[in-house]
Steps between C-alpha positions, in 0.01 A plus 500: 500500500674817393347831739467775265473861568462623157148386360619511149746220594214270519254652263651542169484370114765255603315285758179590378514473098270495228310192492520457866172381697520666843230421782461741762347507892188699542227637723695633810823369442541662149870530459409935420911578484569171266214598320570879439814457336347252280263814406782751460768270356378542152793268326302204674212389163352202390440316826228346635325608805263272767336660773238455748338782678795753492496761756670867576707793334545318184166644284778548186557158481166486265515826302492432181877584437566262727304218363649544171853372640307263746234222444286501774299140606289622770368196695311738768435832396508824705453878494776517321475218203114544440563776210823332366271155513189645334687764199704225414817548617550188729327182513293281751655159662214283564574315794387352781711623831556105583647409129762825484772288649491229236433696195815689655692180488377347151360770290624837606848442606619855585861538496529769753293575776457816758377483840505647821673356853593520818751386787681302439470241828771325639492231299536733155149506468315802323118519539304545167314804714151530409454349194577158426258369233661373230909624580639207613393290183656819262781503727617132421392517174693760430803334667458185357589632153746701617324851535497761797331600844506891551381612823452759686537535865229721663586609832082501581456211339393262821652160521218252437570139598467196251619586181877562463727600226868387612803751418676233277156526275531968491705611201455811572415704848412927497391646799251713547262648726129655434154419609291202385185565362241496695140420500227747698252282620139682493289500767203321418187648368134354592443314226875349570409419849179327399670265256727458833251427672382208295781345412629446877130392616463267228861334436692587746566261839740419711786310328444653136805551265509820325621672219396836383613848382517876531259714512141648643334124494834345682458760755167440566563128541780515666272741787187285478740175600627667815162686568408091425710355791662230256816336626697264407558669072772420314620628213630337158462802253705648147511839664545620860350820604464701786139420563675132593772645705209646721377190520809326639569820744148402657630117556207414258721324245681161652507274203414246733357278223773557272844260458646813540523727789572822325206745195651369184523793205663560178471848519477745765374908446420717834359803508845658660829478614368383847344174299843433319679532834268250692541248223933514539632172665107441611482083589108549445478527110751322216530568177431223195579516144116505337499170346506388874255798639274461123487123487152429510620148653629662784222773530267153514679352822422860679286444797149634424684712234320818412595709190375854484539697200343799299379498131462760202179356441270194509190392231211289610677149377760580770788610281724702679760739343761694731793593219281683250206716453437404114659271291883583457474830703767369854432656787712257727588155441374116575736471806433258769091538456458174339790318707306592789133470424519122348749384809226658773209361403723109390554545884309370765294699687602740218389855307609685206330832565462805265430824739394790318265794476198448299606841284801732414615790676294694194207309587500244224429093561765257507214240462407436125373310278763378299877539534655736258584366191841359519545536825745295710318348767644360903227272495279352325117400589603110566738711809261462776586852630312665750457848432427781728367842516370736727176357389528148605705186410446291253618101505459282191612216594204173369325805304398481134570806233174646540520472919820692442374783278214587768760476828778699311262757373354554915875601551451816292363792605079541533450624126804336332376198695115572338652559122720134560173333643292556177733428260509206661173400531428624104784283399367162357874373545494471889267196596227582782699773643230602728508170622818678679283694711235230633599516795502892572873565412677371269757210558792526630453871614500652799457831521662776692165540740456141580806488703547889655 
């Protein structure tokens, strides 16, 4: 491992040249130094480069300039890549968050690959950080056909346990020292709290496995489980929030059910420095490449695993979309979704859940329906999903496509829900779907009233 202090040592048309496929760390531990120079080094063309989710002062990285020297294959898309991804200046990776390691290691093959660390321990050790995902397969990849490792050494990058790069696998090592991106968590609004609500009274006990996200809906759960008095959670997720860090603070999480003692994550975002810190040498949460985390095996032997996750939008077969909002337009990316949804509900006890609000933030209906044309969907209506919105929730598990129409469309809100309902029932393609209603509300619903 050669320590460099000059960043154009490392970054340069020599050890990155034309034809080179490079594969690069994301989401909080986006290598932002590495990554710069790659911007401003303009000798550095005709290279490939694969990203997931990439994260702070590095907006130039998709100008257009910029993607003229660099091919971008965007397998999660961010503020950053949605205009590069949609004028067509970069492209969209479609891949599942469990199968990036081995379409790193048979299809993909980068040849260099640019990450974040820290430490090292005293056994020469360095700590992928906060993003693991698919790094380690790139990394020996990469090595295995003789390519390099450039990292960069964070000084607020937390150590994470599990994962571990040794020295004699770093190329290259730059120091550096700037704030991870962070993630503001929301307070929840009313109609977050109510889908809160539901979830945790419904599908949420003592001994439950969970994996979720970021955001209002998280939050919500995350209160409604304490306000709940659950014990005994554990927690097998792709992505480790602070929302779940609460949740260990108040001794709710013990993983009691789990082989393992310890929240396993792939990736880990707080909402500040305070989060990273708490995470640095912590013995309660380890870090897992995401074919481990994403495997819907292993998601399957979770205790009473429960999967909550959001959607762009759902139609009345129970497609569910969560990368798109019409046909080729990317908003975000397949991720985990999938990986986590089909493991939940394989396991026993098990839920894949889709927690959402009924409309957008302008007041439109994420309940259609059809899918968009095109679209890509997270599941399909064979997925027995259960969907939730402030409105009610909605199980379809031993329903038929008509008994699914009439529950999905009570999800909406009252006069979306009425418009769904009478297409519905003046559509000679769903058989008897009043039959859905005989006995006062429609199968597999429950709504919001019935239980609060």
């Amino acid at each position: 491992m050669k320590k460099v202090q000059n960043i154009s040592e490392a970054i340069n048309p020599k050890t990155i040249p034309p034809g080179c496929v490079v594969y690069t760390g994301g989401n909080a531990g986006t290598p932002q130094v590495l990554l710069k120079e790659l911007i401003h080094n303009t000798q550095i063309k005709d290279i490939e480069l694969l990203s997931l989710l990439l994260l702070g002062d590095i907006q130039d990285l998709f100008s257009p300039e910029t993607c003229e020297r660099i091919l971008h294959r965007v397998i999660f898309s961010g503020p950053y890549s949605r205009k590069a991804l949609n004028d067509g200046h970069a492209t969209y990776q479609l891949i599942h968050l469990s199968d990036i390691p081995n379409q790193l290691r048979n299809y993909l093959m980068p040849d260099v690959v640019l990450m974040c660390v820290s430490g090292p321990d005293n056994g020469g050790n360095y700590s992928y950080g906060t993003t693991v995902e698919g790094l380690q397969a790139a990394v020996k990849t990469a090595k295995a056909k003789g390519g390099l490792v450039i990292a960069e050494r964070n000084a607020k990058m937390p150590f994470i346990l599990g994962t571990t790069i040794h020295e004699s696998e770093i190329d290259f090592l730059i120091d550096s020292d700037y704030d991870l991106p962070v993630s503001p968590a929301s307070p929840p609004d009313d109609i977050s709290m109510k889908i809160g609500k539901l979830v945790a009274e419904l599908f949420i006990e003592d001994g439950t496995t969970l994996q979720y996200g970021i955001g209002e809906v998280p939050e919500a759960v995350t209160d409604a489980i304490i306000a709940k008095g659950v014990k005994d959670i554990g927690i097998y997720t792709e992505l480790f929030a602070d929302a779940m860090r609460k949740l260990i603070v108040e001794g709710i999480v013990t993983n009691k059910y789990s082989d393992l003692n310890f929240a396993t994550s792939t990736l880990f975002l707080a909402n500040s420095q305070e989060g990273y810190d708490w995470l640095n040498f912590n013995s309660s949460v380890q870090s897992r490449p995401c074919n481990i985390t994403n495997s819907v095996l292993n998601i399957a032997r979770q205790h009473k695993m429960l999967a909550i996750n959001s959607a762009i939008g759902v139609d009345l077969h129970g497609n569910i979309w969560a990368d798109s909002i019409k046909g080729r337009s990317v908003y975000s990316g397949i991720g985990g979704q999938a990986d986590f949804l089909r493991g939940s509900y394989q396991a026993k006890q098990g839920f894949g859940i889709i927690a959402m609000k009924s409309t957008t933030d302008s007041g439109k209906s994420k309940i259609s329906i059809m899918s968009p044309e095109g679209i890509t969907t997270t599941a399909i209506p064979a997925d027995p999903v259960v969907i939730v919105t402030e409105n009610g929730a909605f199980n379809p598990k031993g329903l038929n496509i008509s008994e699914h129409a009439v529950g999905i469309a009570h999800l909406a809100e009252p006069e979306t829900r009425e418009k769904l309902l009478k297409h519905i029932f003046d559509s000679p393609e769903y058989f008897k779907p009043r039959n859905a209603l005989r006995d006062g509300r429609p199968k597999g619903f429950i709504p919001f009233e019935a239980i609060f």
